[in-house]
Legacy VTK file of the C-alpha trace (Angstrom):
# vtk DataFile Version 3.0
C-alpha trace
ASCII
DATASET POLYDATA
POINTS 480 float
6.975 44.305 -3.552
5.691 42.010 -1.560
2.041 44.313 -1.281
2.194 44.356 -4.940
1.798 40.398 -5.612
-0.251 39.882 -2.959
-3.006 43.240 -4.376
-3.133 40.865 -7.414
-4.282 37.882 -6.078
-8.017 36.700 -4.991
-7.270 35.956 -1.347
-10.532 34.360 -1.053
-9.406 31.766 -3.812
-5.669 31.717 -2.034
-7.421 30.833 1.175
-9.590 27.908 0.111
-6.289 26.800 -2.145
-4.051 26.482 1.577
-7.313 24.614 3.138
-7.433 22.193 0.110
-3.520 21.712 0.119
-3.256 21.913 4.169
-6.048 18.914 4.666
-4.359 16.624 2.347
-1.153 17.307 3.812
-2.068 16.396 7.340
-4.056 13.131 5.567
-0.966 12.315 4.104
1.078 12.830 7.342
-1.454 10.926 9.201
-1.348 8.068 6.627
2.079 7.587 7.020
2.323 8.592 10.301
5.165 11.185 10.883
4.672 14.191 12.005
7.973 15.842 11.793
5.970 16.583 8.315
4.586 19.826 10.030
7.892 21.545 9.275
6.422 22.358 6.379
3.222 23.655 6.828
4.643 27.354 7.502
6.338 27.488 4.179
2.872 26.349 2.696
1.226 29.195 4.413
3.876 31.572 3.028
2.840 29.808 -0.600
-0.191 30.611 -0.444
-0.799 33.658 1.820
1.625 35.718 3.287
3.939 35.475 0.339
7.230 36.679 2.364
9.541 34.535 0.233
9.391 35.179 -3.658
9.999 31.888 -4.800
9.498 32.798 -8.498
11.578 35.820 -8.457
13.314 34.777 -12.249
9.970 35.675 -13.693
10.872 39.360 -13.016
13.809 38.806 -14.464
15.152 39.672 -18.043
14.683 36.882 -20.858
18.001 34.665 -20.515
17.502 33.952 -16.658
13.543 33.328 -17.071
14.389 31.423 -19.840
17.112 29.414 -17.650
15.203 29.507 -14.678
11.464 28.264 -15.946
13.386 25.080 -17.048
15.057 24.744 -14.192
11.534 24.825 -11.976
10.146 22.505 -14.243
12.451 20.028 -14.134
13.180 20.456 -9.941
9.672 19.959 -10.037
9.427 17.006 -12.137
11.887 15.231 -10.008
10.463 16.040 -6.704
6.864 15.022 -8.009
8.593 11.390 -9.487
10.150 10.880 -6.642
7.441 11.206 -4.485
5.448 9.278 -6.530
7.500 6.397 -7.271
7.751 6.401 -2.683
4.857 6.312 -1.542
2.132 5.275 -4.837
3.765 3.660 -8.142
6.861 3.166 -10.382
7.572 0.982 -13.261
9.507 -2.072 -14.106
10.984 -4.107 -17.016
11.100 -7.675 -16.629
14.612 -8.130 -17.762
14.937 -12.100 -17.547
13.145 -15.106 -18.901
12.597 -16.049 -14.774
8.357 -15.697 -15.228
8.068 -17.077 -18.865
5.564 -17.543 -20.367
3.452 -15.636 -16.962
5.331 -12.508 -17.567
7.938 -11.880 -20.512
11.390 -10.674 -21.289
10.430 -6.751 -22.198
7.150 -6.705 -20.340
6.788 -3.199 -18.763
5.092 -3.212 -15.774
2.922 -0.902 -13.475
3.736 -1.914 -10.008
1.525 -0.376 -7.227
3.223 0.633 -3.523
0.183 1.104 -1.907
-1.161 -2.629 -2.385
1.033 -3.966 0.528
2.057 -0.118 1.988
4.623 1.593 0.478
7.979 1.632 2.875
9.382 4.903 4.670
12.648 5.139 2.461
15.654 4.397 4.277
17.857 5.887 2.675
15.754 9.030 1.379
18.506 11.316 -0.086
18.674 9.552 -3.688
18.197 10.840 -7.551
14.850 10.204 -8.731
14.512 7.397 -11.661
17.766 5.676 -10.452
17.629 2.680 -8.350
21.585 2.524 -7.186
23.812 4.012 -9.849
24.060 7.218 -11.683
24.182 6.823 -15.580
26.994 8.131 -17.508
28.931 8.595 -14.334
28.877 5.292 -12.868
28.473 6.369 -9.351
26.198 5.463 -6.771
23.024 7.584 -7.069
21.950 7.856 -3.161
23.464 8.951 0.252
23.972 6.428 2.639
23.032 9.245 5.524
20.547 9.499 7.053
19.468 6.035 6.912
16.190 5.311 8.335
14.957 1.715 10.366
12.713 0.157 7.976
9.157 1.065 8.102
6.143 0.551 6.421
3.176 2.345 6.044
-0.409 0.444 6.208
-0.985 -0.498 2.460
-4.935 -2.031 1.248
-3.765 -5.413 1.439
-1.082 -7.858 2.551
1.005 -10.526 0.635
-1.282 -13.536 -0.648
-0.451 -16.833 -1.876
0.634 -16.856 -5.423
0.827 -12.963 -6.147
3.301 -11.868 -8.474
5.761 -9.706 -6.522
8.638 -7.296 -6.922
11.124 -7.147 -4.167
14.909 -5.863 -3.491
17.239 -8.693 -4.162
18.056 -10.516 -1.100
21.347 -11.537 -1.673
22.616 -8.094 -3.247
23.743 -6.628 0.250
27.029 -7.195 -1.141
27.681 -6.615 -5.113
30.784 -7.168 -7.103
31.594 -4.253 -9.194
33.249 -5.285 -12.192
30.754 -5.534 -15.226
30.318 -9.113 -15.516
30.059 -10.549 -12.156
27.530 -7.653 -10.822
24.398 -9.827 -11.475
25.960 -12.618 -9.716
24.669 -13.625 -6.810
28.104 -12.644 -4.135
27.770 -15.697 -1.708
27.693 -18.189 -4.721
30.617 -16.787 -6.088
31.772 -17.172 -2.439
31.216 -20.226 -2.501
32.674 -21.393 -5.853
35.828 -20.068 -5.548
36.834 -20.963 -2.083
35.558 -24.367 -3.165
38.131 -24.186 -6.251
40.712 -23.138 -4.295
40.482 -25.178 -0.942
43.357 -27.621 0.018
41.441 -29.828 2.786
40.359 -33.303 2.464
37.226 -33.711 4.072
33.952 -35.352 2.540
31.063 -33.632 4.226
29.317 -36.419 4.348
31.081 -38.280 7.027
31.535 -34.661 8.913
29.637 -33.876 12.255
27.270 -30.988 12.639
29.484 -28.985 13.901
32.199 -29.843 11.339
30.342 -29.068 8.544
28.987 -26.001 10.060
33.117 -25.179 10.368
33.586 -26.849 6.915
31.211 -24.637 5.009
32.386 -21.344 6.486
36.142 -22.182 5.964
34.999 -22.499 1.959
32.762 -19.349 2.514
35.748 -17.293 4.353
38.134 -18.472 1.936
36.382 -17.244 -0.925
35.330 -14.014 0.495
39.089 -13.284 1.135
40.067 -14.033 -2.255
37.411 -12.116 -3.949
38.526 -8.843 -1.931
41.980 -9.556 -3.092
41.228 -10.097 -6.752
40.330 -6.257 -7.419
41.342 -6.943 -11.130
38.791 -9.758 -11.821
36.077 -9.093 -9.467
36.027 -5.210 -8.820
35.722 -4.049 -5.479
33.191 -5.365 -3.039
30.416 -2.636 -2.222
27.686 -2.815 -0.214
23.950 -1.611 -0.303
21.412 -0.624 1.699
17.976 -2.671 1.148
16.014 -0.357 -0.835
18.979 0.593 -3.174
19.197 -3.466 -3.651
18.432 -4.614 -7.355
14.392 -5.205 -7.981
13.709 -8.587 -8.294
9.903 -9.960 -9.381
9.061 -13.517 -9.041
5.835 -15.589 -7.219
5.317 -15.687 -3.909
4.842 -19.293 -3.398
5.066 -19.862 0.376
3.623 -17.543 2.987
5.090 -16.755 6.460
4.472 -19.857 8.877
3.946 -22.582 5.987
6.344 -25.844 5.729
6.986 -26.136 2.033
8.316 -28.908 0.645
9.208 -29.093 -3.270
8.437 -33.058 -4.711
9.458 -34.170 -8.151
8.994 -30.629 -9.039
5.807 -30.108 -7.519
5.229 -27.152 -4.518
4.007 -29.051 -0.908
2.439 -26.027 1.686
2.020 -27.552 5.202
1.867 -31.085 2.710
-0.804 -30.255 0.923
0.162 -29.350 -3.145
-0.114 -25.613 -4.031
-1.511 -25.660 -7.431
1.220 -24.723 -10.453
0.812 -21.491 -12.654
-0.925 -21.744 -16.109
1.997 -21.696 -18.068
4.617 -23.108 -15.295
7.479 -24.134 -17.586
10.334 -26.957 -16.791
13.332 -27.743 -19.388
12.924 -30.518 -21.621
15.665 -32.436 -24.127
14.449 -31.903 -27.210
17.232 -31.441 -29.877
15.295 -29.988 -33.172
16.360 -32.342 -36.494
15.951 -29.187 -38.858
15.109 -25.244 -38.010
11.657 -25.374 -36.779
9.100 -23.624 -38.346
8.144 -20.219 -37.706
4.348 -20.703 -37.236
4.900 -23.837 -34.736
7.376 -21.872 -32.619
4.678 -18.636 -32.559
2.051 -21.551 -31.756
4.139 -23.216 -29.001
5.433 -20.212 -27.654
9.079 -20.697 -28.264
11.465 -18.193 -28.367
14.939 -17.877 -30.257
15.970 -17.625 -26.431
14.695 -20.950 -25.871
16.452 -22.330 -29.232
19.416 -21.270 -28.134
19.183 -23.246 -25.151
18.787 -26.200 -27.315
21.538 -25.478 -29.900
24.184 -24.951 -26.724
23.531 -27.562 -23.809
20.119 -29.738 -25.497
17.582 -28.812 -23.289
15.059 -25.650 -23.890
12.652 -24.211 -21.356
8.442 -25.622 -22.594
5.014 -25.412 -20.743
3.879 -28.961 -20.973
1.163 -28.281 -23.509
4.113 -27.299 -25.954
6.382 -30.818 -25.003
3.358 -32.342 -25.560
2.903 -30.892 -28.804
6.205 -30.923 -30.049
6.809 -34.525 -29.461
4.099 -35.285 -31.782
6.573 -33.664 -34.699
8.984 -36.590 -34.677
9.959 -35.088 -38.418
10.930 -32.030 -36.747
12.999 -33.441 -33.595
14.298 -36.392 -31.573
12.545 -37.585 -28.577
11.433 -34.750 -26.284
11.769 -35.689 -22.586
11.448 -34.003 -19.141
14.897 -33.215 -17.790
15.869 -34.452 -13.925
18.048 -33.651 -11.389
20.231 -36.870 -12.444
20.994 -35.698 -15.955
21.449 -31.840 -15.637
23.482 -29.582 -13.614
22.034 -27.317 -11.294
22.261 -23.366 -11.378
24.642 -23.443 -8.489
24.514 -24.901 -4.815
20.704 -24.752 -3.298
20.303 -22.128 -0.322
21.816 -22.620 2.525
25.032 -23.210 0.746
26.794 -23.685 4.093
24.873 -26.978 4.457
25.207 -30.065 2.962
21.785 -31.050 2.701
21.137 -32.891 -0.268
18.560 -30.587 -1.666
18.246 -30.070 -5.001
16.011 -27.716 -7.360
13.449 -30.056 -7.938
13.428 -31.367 -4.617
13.684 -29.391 -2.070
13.350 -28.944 1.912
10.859 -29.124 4.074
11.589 -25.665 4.808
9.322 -23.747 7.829
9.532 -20.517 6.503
9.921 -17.523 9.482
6.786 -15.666 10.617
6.720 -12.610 13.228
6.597 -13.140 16.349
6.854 -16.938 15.778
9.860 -19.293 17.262
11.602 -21.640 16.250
13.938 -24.209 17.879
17.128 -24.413 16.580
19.616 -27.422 15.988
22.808 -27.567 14.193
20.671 -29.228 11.850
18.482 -26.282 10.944
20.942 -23.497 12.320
22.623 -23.146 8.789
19.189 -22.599 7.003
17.832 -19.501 9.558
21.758 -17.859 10.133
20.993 -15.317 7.080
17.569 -14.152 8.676
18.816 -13.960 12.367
22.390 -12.635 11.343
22.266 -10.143 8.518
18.257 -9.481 7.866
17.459 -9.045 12.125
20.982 -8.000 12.966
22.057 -10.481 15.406
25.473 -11.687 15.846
25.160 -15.611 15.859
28.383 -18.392 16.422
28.431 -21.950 16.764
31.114 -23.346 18.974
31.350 -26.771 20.509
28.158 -27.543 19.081
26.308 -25.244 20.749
24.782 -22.082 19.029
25.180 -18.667 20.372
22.979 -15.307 19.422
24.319 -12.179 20.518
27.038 -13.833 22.885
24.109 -16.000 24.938
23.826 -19.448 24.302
20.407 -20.489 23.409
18.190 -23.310 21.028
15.145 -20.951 20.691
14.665 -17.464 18.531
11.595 -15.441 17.797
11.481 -13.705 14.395
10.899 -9.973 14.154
9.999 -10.104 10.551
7.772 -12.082 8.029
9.576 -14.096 5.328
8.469 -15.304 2.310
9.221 -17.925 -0.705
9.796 -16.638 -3.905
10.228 -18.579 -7.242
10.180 -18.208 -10.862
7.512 -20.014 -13.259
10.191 -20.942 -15.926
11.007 -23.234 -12.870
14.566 -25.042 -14.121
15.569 -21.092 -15.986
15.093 -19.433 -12.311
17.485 -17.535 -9.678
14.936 -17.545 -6.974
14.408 -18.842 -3.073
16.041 -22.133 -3.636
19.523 -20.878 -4.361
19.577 -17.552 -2.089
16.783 -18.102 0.518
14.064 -16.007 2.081
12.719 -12.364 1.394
12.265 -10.982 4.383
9.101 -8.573 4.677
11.783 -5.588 4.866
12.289 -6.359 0.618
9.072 -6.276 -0.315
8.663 -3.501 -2.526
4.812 -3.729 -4.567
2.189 -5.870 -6.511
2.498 -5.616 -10.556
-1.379 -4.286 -11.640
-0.932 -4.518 -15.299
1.271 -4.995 -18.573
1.366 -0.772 -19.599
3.775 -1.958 -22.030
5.714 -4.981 -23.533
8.432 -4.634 -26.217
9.840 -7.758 -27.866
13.579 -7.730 -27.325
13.709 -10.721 -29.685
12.434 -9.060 -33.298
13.921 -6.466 -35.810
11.231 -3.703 -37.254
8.366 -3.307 -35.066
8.525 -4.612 -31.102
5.382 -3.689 -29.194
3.245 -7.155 -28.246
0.190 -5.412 -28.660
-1.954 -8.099 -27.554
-0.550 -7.787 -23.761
-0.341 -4.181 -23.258
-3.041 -3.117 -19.883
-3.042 -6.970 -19.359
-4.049 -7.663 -15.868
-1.298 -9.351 -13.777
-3.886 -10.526 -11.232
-5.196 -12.790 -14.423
-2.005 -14.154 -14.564
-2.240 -17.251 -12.577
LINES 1 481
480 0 1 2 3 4 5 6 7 8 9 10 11 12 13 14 15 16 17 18 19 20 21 22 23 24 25 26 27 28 29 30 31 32 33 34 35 36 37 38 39 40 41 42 43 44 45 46 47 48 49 50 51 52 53 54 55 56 57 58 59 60 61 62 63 64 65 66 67 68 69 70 71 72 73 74 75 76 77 78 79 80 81 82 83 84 85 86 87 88 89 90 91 92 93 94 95 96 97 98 99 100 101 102 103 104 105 106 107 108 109 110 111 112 113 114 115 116 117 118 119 120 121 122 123 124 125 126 127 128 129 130 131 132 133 134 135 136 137 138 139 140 141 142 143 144 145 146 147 148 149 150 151 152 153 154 155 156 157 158 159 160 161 162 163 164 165 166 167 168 169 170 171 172 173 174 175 176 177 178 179 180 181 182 183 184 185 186 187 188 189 190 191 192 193 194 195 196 197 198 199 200 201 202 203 204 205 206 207 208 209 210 211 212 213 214 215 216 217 218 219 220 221 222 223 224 225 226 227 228 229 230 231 232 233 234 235 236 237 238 239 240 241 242 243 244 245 246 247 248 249 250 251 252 253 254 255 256 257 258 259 260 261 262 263 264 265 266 267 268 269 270 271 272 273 274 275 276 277 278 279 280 281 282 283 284 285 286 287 288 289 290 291 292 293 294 295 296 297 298 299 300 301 302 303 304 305 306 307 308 309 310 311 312 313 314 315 316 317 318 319 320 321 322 323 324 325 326 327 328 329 330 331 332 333 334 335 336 337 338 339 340 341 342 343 344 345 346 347 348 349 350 351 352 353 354 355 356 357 358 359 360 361 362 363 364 365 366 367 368 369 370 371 372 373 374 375 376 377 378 379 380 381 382 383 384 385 386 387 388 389 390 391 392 393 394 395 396 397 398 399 400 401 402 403 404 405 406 407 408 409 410 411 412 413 414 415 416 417 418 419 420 421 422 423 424 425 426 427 428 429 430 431 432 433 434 435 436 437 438 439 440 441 442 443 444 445 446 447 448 449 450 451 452 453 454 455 456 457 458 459 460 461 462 463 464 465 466 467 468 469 470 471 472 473 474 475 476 477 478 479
């Protein structure tokens, strides 16, 4: 039999096909560097030469089974080839929130390359293709948890720059409440909350030690934690996932590894000098319409029913300035449109590190020396609250403070070196945002591409026709 196939082939043409397929093979194994690939290259031999395996044997079969069977090595196929894909060179994403208005929108479908900053060595590689943690229909999770592999990332054409647009695995989803309408909340928030709702003690951090309100904070934190576990029936079980399996995230990188930033009356400081603000940064402004606004102003000022909303339920809507501007001149149309502060709106939650009381607020924020590898840092119980989520649960460490001194793996030290690069991450629709302010750093480990271009965007907003023809193989890059 096995004679037979092989007396039909041109084994000149089979022999140049193995070359072909065998170089890029060992390219690609160089490229990422593992050769454990070469496991393989006997079965590609037997492909393509010797032919010892019959790896198509339904198409000898009778018409049910190669029926059956040719859709069944299609599809196999399929998957293997998305999956590989979507590793090691591309995949796609929705922006599902108004986070990047008016940069990117609500319905924007993006192309997001891997290979701009190196695609990462999956690390936990036994997953379904086109899933990112749970199986639809079934409601399961979609991956493995073994093997799981120490993150590693291949050489990509470029690096992280200053104001790219970037997706990334949600920092603060290592932990995930289950039940339907607390998953997209960020866990240690929630911590937060309801161990401050339910906490009996007095104390006013403000007149508290360092050391006290390190002990303060983490009696809240602890408190909460414990109650969410217990509350099953409101909060759904606690589950945890691994970092790639983490919910994608895309946002601006706004501070680099080794920069100070600073945030000053809204305005972004980097090492104290101002990093300039995107195009169409929005901010949230009163502005309480007197009638229904007109459909050609809102198209002209970019406002959404989204953003009306806003209005008709707290007051405030989300504007670039050019729009304020603009609508403030229609004092038949509303009531005095004004910038909103910290003083006269309440935040999105407690700022990051919410086991601090340091005053900071969305608006103005830090100075905050964001981690670089390989670079120290001395640390105070002053700082020690804003670096324990890098050293503790992104590097692994085990870290205490006791008798105000701060211990790292059991040894009492004021000094650690980073393994990892960090960066700052924030939204342009800068008061409508879930970004580095309230949960912190994403460490280089997260990092999962650079957005190329718009290859779609449907407007969730309108009934009849929804493509936004005008942005589709937009250039995110242009997007500044």
């Amino acid at each position: 039999m096995i004679d037979k196939r092989k007396a039909k082939l041109n084994m000149k043409v089979q022999w140049t096909k193995f070359i072909i397929v065998l170089a890029l093979y060992l390219l690609f194994l160089f490229w990422v560097k593992s050769w454990l690939g070469l496991i393989i290259v006997p079965l590609i031999y037997d492909i393509y030469i010797t032919k010892k395996i019959n790896w198509q044997w339904w198409k000898e079969s009778d018409g049910p089974v190669r029926f059956v069977m040719s859709w069944v090595d299609a599809i196999i196929f399929a998957l293997v080839a998305v999956y590989f894909i979507n590793i090691f060179f591309f995949q796609n994403y929705v922006i599902p929130s108004s986070s990047l208005e008016k940069s990117l929108l609500r319905g924007d479908y993006l192309f997001v390359s891997k290979v701009s900053y190196g695609p990462r060595i999956p690390q936990t590689p036994l997953t379904m293709p086109l899933t990112q943690h749970t199986l639809p229909i079934f409601n399961t999770k979609s991956y493995i948890e073994w093997p799981h592999w120490d993150y590693r990332r291949v050489k990509g054409l470029g690096q992280v720059e200053l104001n790219d647009i970037v997706v990334f695995n949600y920092p603060a989803g290592d932990s995930v409440m289950m039940a339907d309408k607390y998953q997209a909340q960020d866990y240690y928030q929630m911590c937060y909350m309801v161990g401050m709702k339910n906490y009996q003690g007095a104390e006013q951090p403000d007149s508290l030690s360092p050391q006290e309100q390190w002990d303060y904070y983490h009696k809240i934190i602890n408190l909460g934690a414990s109650l969410i576990k217990e509350s099953t029936n409101e909060f759904g079980v606690l589950t945890a996932r691994p970092t790639d399996r983490r919910e994608n995230y895309v946002k601006r990188c706004v501070g680099l590894p080794g920069q100070t930033l600073q945030i000053k009356n809204k305005i972004i400081y980097l090492d104290g000098k101002p990093n300039k603000e995107p195009d169409n940064v929005q901010y949230s402004y009163w502005a309480r319409p007197k009638q229904v606004l007109p459909d050609e102003l809102m198209v002209n000022l970019d406002i959404t029913m989204e953003d009306l909303t806003s209005s008709n339920m707290y007051g405030y809507m989300p504007m670039t300035r050019r729009a304020a501007q603009e609508l403030a001149k229609r004092t038949d149309l509303v009531d005095e449109v004004r910038e909103v502060t910290d003083s006269d709106m309440v935040d999105m939650g407690k700022t990051y590190p919410v086991t601090a009381n340091t005053g900071w607020t969305r608006d103005n924020y830090g100075p905050i020396w964001i981690p670089a590898k390989g670079k120290s840092i001395r640390l105070t119980l002053d700082n020690i609250a804003v670096y324990e989520r890098p050293i503790r649960v992104y590097e692994d460490n085990q870290l205490e403070v006791k008798d105000g001194k701060i211990f790292i793996n059991g040894k009492e030290t004021n000094e650690y070196t980073f393994k990892m690069d960090y960066y700052w991450m924030m939204g342009d629709n800068r008061h409508n945002s879930l970004d580095s302010r309230y949960w912190g750093f994403v460490p280089e480990d997260h990092v999962v591409g650079k957005p190329i271009f718009i290859w779609l965007s449907l407007n969730p907003e309108t009934v009849g026709p929804k493509v936004r023809w005008s942005r589709l193989f937009n250039m995110v890059d242009n997007i500044k």
